[in-house]
VOGU-3710 file (C-alpha; in Angstrom, 3 decimals, decimal comma):
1> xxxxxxxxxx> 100,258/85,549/77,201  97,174/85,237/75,862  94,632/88,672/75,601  91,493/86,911/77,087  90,428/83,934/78,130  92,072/81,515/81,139  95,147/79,720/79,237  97,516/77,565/81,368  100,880/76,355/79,835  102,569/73,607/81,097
11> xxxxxxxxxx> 105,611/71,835/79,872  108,202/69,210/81,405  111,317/67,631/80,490  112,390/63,736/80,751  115,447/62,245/82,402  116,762/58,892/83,094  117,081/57,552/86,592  120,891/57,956/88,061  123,252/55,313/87,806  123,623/52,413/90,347
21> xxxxxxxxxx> 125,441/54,527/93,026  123,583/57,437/93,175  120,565/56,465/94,718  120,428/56,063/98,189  119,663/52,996/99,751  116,941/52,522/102,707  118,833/50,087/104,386  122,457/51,456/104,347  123,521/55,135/104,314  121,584/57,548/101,777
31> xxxxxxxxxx> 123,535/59,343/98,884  121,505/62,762/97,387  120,956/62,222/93,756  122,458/65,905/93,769  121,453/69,138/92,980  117,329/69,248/91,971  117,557/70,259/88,255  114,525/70,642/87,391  114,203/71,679/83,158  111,492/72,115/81,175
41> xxxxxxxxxx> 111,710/72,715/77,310  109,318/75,138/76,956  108,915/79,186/75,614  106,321/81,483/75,501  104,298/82,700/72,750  103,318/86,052/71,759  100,812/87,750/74,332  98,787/89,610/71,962  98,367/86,279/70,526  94,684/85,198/69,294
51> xxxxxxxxxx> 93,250/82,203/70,654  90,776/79,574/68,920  87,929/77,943/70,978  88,451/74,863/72,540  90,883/73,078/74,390  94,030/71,435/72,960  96,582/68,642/73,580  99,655/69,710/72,121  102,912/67,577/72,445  106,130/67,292/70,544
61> xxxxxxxxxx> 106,216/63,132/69,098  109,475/61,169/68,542  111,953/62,740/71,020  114,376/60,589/71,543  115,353/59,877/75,566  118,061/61,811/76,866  121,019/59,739/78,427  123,726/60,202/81,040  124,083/60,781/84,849  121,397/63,378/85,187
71> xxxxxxxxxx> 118,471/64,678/83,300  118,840/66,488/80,699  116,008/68,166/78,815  114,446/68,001/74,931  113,838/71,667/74,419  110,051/71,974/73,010  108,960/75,527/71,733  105,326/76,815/73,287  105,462/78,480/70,146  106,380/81,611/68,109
81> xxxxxxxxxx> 106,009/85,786/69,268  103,112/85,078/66,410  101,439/81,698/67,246  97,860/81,274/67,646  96,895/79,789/71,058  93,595/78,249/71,251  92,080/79,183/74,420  91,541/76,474/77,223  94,333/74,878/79,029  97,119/73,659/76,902
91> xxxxxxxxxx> 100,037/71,059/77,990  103,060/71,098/75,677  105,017/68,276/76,495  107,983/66,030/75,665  107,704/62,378/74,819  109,977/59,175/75,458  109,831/55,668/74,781  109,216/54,021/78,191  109,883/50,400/79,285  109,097/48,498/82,429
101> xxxxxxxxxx> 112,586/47,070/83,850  112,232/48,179/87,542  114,498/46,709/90,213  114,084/47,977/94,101  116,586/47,346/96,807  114,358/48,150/100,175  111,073/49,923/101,234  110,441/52,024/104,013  106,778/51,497/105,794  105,412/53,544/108,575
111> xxxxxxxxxx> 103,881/50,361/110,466  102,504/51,213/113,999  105,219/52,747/115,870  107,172/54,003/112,478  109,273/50,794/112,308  110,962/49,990/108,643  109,435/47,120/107,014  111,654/45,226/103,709  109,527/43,799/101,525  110,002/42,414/98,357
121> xxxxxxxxxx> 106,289/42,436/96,945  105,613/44,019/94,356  101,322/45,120/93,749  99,728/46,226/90,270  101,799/49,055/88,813  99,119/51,701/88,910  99,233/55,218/87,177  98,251/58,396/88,797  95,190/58,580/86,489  93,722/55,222/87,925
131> xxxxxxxxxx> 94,034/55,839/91,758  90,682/56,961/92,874  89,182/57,628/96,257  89,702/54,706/98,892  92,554/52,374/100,045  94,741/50,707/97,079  96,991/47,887/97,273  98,475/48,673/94,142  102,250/50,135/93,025  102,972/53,813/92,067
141> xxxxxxxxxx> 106,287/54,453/90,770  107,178/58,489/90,216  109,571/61,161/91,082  109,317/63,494/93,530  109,642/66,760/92,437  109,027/68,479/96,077  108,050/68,103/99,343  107,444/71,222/102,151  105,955/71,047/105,621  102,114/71,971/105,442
151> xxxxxxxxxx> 101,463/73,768/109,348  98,135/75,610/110,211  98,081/79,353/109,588  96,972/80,388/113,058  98,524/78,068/115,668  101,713/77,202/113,232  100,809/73,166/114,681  102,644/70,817/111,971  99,748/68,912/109,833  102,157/66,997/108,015
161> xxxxxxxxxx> 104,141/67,013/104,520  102,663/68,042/101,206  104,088/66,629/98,246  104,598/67,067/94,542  104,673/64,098/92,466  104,985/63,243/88,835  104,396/59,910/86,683  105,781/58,058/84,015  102,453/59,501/81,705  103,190/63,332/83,120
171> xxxxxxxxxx> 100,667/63,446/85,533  101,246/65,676/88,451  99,625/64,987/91,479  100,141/65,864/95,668  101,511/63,819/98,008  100,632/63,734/101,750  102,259/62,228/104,956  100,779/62,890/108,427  102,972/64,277/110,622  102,964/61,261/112,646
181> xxxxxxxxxx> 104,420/59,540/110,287  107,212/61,913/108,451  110,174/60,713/110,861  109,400/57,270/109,480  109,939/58,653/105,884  111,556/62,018/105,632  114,536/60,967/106,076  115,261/58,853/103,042  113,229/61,489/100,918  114,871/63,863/98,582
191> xxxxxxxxxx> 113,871/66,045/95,852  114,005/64,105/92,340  114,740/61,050/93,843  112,268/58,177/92,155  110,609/55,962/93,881  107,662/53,386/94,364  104,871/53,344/96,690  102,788/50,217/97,499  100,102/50,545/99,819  98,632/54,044/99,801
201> xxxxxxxxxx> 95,408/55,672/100,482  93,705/57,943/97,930  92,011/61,423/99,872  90,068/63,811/98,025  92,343/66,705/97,350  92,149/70,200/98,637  89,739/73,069/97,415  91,675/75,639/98,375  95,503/76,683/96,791  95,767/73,381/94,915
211> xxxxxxxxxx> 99,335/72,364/93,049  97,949/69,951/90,954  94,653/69,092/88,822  93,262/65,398/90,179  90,526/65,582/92,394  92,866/62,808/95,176  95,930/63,304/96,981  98,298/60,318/97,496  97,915/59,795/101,314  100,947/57,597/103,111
221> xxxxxxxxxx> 99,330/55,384/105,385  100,072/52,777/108,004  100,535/49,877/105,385  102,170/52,179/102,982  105,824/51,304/101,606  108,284/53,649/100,029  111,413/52,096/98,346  113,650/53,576/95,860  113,266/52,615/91,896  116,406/51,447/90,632
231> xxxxxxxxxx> 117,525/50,422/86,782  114,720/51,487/85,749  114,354/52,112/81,777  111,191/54,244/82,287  112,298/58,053/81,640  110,119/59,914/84,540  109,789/63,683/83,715  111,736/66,036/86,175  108,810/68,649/86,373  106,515/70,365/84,981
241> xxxxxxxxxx> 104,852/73,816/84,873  101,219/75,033/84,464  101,959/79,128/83,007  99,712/81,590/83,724  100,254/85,504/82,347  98,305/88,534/83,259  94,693/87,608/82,165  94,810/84,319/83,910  96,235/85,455/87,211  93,043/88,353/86,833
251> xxxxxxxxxx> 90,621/86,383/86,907  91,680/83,902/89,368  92,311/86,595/91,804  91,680/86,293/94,894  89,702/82,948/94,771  91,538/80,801/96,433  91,746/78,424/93,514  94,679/76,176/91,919  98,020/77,831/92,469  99,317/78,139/88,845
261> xxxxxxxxxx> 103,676/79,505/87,647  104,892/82,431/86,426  107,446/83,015/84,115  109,311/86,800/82,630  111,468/88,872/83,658  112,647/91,152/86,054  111,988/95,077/85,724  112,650/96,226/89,589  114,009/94,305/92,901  112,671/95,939/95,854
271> xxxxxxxxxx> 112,176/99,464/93,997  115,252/99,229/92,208  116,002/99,462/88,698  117,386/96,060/87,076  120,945/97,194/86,315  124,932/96,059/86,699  125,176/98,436/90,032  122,230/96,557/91,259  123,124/94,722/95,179  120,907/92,777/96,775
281> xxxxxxxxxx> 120,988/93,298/100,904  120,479/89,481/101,971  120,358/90,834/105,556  117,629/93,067/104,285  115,945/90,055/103,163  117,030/87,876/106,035  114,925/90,946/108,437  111,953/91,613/106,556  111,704/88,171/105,479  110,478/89,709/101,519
291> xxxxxxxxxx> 111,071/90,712/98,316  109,263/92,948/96,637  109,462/92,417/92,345  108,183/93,929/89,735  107,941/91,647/86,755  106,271/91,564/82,992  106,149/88,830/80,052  107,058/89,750/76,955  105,553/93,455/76,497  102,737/92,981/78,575
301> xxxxxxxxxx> 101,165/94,489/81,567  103,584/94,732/84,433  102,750/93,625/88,087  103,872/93,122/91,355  105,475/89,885/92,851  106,351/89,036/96,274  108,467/86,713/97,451  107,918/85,412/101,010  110,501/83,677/103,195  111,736/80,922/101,938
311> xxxxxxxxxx> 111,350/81,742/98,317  112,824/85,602/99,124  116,016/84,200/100,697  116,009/81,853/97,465  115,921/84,510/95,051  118,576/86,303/97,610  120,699/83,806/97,063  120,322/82,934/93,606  120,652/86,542/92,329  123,957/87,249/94,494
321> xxxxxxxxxx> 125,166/84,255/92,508  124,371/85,406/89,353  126,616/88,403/90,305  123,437/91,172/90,219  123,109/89,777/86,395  120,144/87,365/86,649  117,207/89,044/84,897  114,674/86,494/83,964  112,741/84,504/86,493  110,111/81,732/87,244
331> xxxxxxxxxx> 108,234/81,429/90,535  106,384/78,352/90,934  102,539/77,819/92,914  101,464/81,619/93,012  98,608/83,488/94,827  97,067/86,263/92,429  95,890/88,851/95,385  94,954/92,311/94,830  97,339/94,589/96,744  96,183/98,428/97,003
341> xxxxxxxxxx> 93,661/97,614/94,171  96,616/96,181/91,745  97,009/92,797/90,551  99,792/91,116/92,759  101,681/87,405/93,055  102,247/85,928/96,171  104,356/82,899/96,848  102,971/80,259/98,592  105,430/78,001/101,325  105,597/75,418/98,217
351> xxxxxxxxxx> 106,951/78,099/96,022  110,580/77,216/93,909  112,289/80,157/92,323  114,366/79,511/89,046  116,124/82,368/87,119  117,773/82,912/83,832  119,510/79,297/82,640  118,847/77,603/85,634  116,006/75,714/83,613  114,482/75,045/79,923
361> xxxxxxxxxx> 111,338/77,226/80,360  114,332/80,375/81,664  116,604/79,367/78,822  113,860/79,743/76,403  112,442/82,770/77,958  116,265/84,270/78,257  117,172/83,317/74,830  113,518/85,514/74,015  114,540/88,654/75,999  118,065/88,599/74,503
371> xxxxxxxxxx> 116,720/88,572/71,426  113,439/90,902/71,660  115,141/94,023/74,302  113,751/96,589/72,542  110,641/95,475/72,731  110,984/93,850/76,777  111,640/98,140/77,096  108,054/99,047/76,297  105,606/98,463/78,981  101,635/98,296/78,223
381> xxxxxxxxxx> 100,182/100,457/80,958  96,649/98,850/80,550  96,542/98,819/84,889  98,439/100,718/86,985  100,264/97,961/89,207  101,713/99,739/92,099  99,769/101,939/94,426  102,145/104,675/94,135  102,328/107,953/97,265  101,881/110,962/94,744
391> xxxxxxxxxx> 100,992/114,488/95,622  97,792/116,273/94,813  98,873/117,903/92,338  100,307/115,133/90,702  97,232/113,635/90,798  95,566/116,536/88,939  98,720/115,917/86,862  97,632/112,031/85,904  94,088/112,721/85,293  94,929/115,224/82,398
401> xxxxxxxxxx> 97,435/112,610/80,934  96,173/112,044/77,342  97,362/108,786/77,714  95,909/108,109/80,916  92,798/106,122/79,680  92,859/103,728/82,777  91,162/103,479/86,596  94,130/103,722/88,920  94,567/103,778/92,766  97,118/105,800/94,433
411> xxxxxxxxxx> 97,929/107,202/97,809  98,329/110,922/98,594  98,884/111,969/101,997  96,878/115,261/102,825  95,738/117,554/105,682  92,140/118,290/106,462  91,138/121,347/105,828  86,847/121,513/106,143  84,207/119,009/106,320  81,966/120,255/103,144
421> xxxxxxxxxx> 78,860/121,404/104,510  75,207/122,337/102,958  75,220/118,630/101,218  74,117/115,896/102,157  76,991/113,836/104,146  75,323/110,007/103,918  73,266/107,930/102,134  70,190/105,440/102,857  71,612/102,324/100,927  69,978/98,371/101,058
431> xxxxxxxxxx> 71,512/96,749/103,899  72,544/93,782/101,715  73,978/95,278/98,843  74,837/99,012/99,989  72,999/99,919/96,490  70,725/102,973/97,422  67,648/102,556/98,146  64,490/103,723/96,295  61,613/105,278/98,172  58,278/102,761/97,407
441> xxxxxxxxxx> 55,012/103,745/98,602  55,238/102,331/102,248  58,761/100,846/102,163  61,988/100,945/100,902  63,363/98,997/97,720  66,586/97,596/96,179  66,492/97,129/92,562  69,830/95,349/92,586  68,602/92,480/94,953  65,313/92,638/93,751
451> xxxxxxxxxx> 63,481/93,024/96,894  60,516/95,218/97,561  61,241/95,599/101,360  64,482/96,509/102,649  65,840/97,865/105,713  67,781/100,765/104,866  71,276/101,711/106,758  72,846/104,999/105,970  75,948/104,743/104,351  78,766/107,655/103,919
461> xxxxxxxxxx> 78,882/110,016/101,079  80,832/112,697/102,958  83,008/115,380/100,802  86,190/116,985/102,773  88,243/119,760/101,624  92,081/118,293/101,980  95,090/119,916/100,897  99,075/119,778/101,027  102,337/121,651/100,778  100,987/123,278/97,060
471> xxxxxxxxxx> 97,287/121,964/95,925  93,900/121,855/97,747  91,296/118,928/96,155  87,831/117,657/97,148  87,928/114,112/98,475  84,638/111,915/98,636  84,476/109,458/101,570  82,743/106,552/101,189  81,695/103,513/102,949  84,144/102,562/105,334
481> xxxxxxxxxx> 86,596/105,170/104,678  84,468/107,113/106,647  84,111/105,246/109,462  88,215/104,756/109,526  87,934/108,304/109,529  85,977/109,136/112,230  85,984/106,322/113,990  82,042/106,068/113,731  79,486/104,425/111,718  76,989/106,763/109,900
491> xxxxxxxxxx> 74,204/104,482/110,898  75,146/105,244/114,427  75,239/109,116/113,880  72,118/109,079/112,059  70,245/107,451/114,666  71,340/109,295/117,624  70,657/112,516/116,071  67,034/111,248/115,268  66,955/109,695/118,996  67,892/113,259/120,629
501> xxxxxxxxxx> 65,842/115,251/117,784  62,347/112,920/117,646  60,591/116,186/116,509  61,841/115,932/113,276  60,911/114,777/110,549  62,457/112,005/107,906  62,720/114,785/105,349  65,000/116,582/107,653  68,863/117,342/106,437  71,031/115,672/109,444
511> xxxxxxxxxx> 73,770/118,053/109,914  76,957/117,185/109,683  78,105/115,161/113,221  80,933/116,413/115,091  82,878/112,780/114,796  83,803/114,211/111,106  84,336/118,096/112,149  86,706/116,706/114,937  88,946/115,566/111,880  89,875/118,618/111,140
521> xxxxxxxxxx> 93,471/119,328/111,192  94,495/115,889/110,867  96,869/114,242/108,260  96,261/111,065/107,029  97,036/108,542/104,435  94,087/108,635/102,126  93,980/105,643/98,976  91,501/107,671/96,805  90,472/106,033/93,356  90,511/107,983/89,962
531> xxxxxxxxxx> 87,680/106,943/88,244  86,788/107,058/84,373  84,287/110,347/85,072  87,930/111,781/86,406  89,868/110,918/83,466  87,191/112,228/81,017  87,231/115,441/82,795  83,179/115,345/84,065  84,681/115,536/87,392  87,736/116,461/89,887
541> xxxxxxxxxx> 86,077/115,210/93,314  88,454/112,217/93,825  86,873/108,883/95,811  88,918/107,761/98,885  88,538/104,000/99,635  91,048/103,528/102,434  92,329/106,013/105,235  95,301/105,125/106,771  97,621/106,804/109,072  100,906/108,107/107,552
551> xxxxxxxxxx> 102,610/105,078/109,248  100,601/102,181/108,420  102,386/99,788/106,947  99,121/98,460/105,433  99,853/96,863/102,052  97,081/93,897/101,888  94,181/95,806/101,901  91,915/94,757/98,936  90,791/97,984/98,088  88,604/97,073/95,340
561> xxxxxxxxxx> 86,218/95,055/97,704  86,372/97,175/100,360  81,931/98,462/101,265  83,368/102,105/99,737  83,889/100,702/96,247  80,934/98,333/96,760  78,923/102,035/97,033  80,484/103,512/94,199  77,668/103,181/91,593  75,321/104,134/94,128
571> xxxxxxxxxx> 77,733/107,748/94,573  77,286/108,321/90,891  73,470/108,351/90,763  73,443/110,486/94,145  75,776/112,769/94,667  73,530/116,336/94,933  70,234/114,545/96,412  69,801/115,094/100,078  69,459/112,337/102,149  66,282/110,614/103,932
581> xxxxx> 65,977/109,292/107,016  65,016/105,658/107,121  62,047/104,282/106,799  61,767/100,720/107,218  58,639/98,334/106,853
//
């Protein structure tokens, strides 16, 4: 993918509708168009690739339409291992000649009590790029790629049906029925069926994990009237995908933002090598209800994928029928998350899984890999993407690693030996911004925020003496991690040793509080960070970010956000001063 920059590939496919017969009818008994095969003719360009400013519209003229029972795809290259991508998003598509011979048998409407309604009329054929906010009277005619339920994350109450949809002009766009009305409907829905819709109400879409770019959803409502699209000579695409590779997913992590696919292949399954000996353990799967990938495009970084119910008993299922051979896949509508401070993909309940041939963009990517293995071998360690249990001595082991030129999280389980004493043990940081805070004449100041008056909180900057079965190493608790450890807030242990010692002064040391001596002798699961002042040698104190027990199963922490990494500057410029009480005001 491309080396900087957001850069979103999309391509799609055309097919014709199935022959008279294959569509179901609302009125009579409904026959599946078949198995959804979805294709896209599309492959992926070099990742090291350099990209021009601006976007770009890029699409592959006079393609002629494919014919037959099913669709079958043009194949359209993304481009070359040594293609220039210009940055922006870019949609590579496939074009057809389109014509407007449409006849419909029956249409479904939701009415007041979910009732079917037959009509005949036919409104003004709109595309996706006219509907707008508000009721419409108008006619969309698409295919529907997918539908899943949409329920609320707490209570699990059904909302309704989410839907993806795609045009004649290769617009993708979501679909929504209430769930009062999906009986009505659902029924005589399938995926890559075509249909038209007359009647319809345009929402405003969602902010948050969006499948598609328009700003409205297509909203079923009480006039609304489904019907199936028959002998039609308009070739609707059957899908299309919006690629993302490592720099995209980056910097889109964790906002919340459009849900965008994913397409390489395959270097672990659940911490196994990809190899002929490799089984799958549905009923694994089936229990845990995940699968845990490792994946990489073309030689670039490589990073963790999981796979969530549905879509990990999908990829169960299609890899067992692959016979333990399937080594290239694409996951559709991902999450970018950072996992124990690594870059991971989540799928999202609207998630598809396709692997190896199953679809152009595979095929394309397959045919790649097969021809490229020596290369797929090498893997570009510029982020470590697993936070991996090592030993303190291999620790010691990775900082000296001449190639080890990178900030990587690990965890290391470790007994407490001392709480360092004769240092100071805290911090007085801005309460806003953690930074620490600088002494003014009558108050305290944050130069991050800007202020001039602050109320200062102390903050940990505690070093422990930890060892294991071989090494001994200094850890540096910070921020929370020291309250996980000791179960107390250093505000609150700075202020009741100035409430039961008034006599003193702000100057005055605080000793260390018991809450951290009492952690002595315990064994914990520390996630400690080695920094760049590690890996160029300036220093072997390692920072700890998260403390676990040895049995939490704790793997969505976001380490990097966590207040101990939002102090971490502020440890740099203090680590030797002793601390001051806090004056405020």
């Amino acid at each position: 993918m491309s080396s900087n920059g957001k850069s979103a590939f999309s391509g799609d496919s055309r097919s014709e509708k199935p022959k008279d017969g294959e569509a179901g009818d609302f009125s009579g008994p409904i026959k599946p168009i078949g198995t959804h095969d979805v294709s896209s003719g599309l492959s992926i360009g070099n990742p090291h690739s350099k990209k021009a400013k601006g976007d770009a519209l890029v699409s592959s003229p006079s393609l002629t339409k494919p014919s037959g029972n099913r669709g079958v795809s043009s194949g359209v290259s993304i481009g070359s291992p040594n293609s220039k991508n210009p940055s922006g998003p870019i949609i590579q598509t496939t074009k057809t000649s389109v014509s407007s011979g449409v006849r419909s048998k029956a249409a479904v409407s939701s009415g007041v009590r979910g009732k079917a309604i037959v009509s005949a009329n036919v409104g003004r054929v709109m595309s996706f790029k006219d509907v707008k906010f508000g009721a419409h009277e108008g006619e969309l005619r698409f295919r529907l790629i997918h539908f899943w339920e949409a329920r609320n994350v707490r209570t699990k109450l059904l909302i309704g049906l989410e839907m993806l949809l795609i045009d004649q002009e290769e617009t993708i766009i979501q679909g929504f029925i209430p769930a009062g009305r999906m009986d009505t409907y659902l029924p005589h829905m399938r995926a890559g069926g075509i249909y038209r819709l007359h009647n319809f109400f345009g929402s405003n879409n969602k902010t948050l994990y969006r499948v598609s770019e328009p700003s409205v959803t297509i909203t079923f409502s009480s006039t609304s009237v489904l019907s199936d699209l028959e002998d039609s000579s308009v070739c609707f695409p059957e899908d299309r995908f919006r690629f993302y590779g490592y720099e995209e997913f980056n910097a889109a992590c964790d906002l919340k933002g459009d849900l965008y696919d994913y397409v390489g292949h395959i270097k672990l399954v659940n911490g196994q090598v990809l190899n002929d000996s490799l089984v799958v353990d549905e009923a694994e799967i089936a229990s845990t209800r995940r699968v845990l990938l490792h994946v990489q495009t073309h030689d670039g970084p490589v990073m963790k994928m999981y796979l969530w119910d549905k879509a990990a008993s999908d990829f169960g299922e299609r890899f067992k029928a692959s016979g333990g051979t399937a080594s290239v896949i694409l996951v559709t509508t991902l999450n970018p998350k950072r996992y124990g401070g690594a870059l991971c993909l989540s799928s999202m309940v609207s998630s598809r899984i396709f692997m190896d041939s199953d679809v152009q963009a595979t095929q394309d990517y397959l045919n790649w890999l097969n021809s490229n293995l020596d290369v797929a071998k090498r893997v570009d360690a510029d982020v470590v993407t697993k936070t991996e249990t090592v030993t303190i001595g291999e620790l010691f082991s990775y900082m000296k690693q001449a190639d080890a030129k990178f900030v990587a999280w690990f965890e290391c389980i470790a007994t407490i030996g001392d709480v360092v004493h004769g240092s100071g043990w805290y911090y007085i940081g801005c309460g806003g911004c953690h930074t620490k805070a600088t002494k003014g004449p009558t108050t305290l100041m944050c130069k991050k925020c800007g202020k001039s008056d602050i109320v200062g909180v102390a903050q940990y900057l505690a070093k422990i003496s930890v060892y294991d079965n071989n090494d001994q190493a200094v850890f540096v608790l910070l921020g929370d991690s020291g309250h996980e450890l000791s179960g107390k807030k250093a505000s609150e242990l700075v202020e009741s040793y100035f409430e039961a010692n008034e006599d003193e002064g702000s100057d005055h040391l605080v000793p260390v509080p018991q809450a951290l001596i009492d952690t002595i002798g315990q064994t914990r699961k520390f996630i400690v960070k080695v920094s760049t002042h590690n890996l160029t040698g300036k220093t072997q104190t390692l920072t700890v970010t998260k403390v676990l027990t040895p049995e939490d199963p704790d793997i969505g922490v976001n380490l990097e956000e966590s207040d101990g990494e939002r102090v971490k500057r502020a440890a740099e410029k203090i680590e030797g001063e002793e601390p001051k009480r806090a004056k405020c005001g």
